[in-house]
Phi, psi and omega in degrees: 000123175290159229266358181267321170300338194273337178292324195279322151310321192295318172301332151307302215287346169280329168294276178318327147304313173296344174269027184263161153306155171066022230203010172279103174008135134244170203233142180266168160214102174290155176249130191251126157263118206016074184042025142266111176018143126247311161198160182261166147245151166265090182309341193309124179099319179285159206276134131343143167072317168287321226229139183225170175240104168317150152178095157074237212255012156250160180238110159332098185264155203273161199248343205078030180272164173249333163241144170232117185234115221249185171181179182252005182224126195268097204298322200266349165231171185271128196241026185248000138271021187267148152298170169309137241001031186303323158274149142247145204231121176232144203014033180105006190257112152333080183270316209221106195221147169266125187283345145352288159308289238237098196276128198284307181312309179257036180263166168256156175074051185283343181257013187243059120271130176256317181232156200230110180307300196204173186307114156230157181289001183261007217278301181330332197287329203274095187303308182225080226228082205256315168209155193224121167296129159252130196254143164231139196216348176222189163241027149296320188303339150340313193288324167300002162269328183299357169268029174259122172337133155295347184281358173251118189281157187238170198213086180276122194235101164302086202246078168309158178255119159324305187233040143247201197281353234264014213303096184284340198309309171319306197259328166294291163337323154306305163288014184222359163333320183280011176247113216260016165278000200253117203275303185273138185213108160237134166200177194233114193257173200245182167276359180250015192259354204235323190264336163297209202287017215062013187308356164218053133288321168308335202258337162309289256259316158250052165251071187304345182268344161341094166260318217219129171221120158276103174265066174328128172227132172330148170294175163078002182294117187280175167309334156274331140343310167320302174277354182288324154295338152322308222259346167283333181282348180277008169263012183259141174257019185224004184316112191250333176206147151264122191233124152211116203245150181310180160171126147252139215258079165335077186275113196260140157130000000 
């Protein structure tokens, strides 16, 4: 075979893989902490805006960069008298603020904010205003996602008490199914939500928009326990990480 043909072959045949499933480019994303390395993530697939980046108590919604070199000090205004992480700053930009620090009515750079650490009622001053923590400690606190625009995507922290009789889980979950925005999910489950039946991995199970899901587990929760809920989480198809990290609960008395 002559050397133009075998090029010319090597070149279908490189096309023709690359257009099969599964044969898809993958594509990264480094990540910089005040321009030092941190990680790559694996990007392949993911939406703008859908997709998020943990970074430290905020969660990042993705812009479509391939590197992110993100800090907590907003160079052009003076950040020293806010606490630690009151901003967030990604690639020289204003991404991120806690409202907590930070009064949303007087602050500057209201259209360069993206993402919100947790929920304020000033969240309308923010034009492009992308994602919000909502935090639920009861299920009355539901209500506060229907006053949020479905077009903001959430980042929902189930922080139920541990350690009364109270199983908010069953019944927040039922209610909040309907919300096809909620991108980000952290709760805390108890031992007996991990040695029964899983019952409410059904109801996890049509939050289908689901990228990032966090499970807080007893400490001694063994690896197989572990996996049993990994493995009920494979019915979300856009899951992009999983965390399930200890906690231990100090009983006095």
């Amino acid at each position: 075979m002559k050397k133009r043909s075998i090029l010319k072959f090597a070149a279908v045949l490189a096309f023709a893989l690359a257009a099969m499933p599964g044969c898809k480019k993958q594509r990264w994303l480094r990540t910089y902490n005040n321009g030092e390395f941190e990680d790559s993530i694996n990007v392949t697939g993911w939406e703008v805006n859908e997709d998020v980046v943990k970074i430290n108590r905020y969660y990042y919604p993705w812009q479509g960069e391939d590197s992110i070199s993100y800090s907590f000090y907003l160079p052009s205004y003076d950040t020293t008298i806010f606490p630690p992480y009151s901003y967030l700053v990604v690639n020289d930009r204003l991404a991120g603020v806690d409202p907590f620090d930070v009064h949303i009515d007087s602050m500057p750079y209201k259209r360069e904010v993206l993402t919100l650490m947790r929920y304020d009622s000033n969240f309308k001053l923010l034009p492009n205003l992308t994602m919000m923590a909502v935090r639920i400690d009861t299920t009355n606190d539901i209500k506060e996602l229907d006053s949020i625009p479905r077009k903001i995507r959430l980042y929902v922290n189930i922080t139920s008490d541990l350690l009364s009789n109270v199983d908010i889980i069953p019944e927040v979950f039922s209610n909040i199914v309907r919300f096809r925005n909620i991108r980000v999910l952290e709760m805390a489950l108890t031992e007996k939500h991990i040695k029964g039946d899983l019952s409410w991995t059904r109801w996890l199970c049509r939050m289908r928009g689901l990228r990032r899901v966090t499970i807080w587990v007893p400490d001694g929760t063994t690896e197989w326990g572990k996996a049993r809920i990994e493995s009920r989480l494979r019915c979300l198809p856009k899951l992009r990480a999983v965390e399930l990290p200890g906690y231990f609960i100090l009983v006095t008395g």
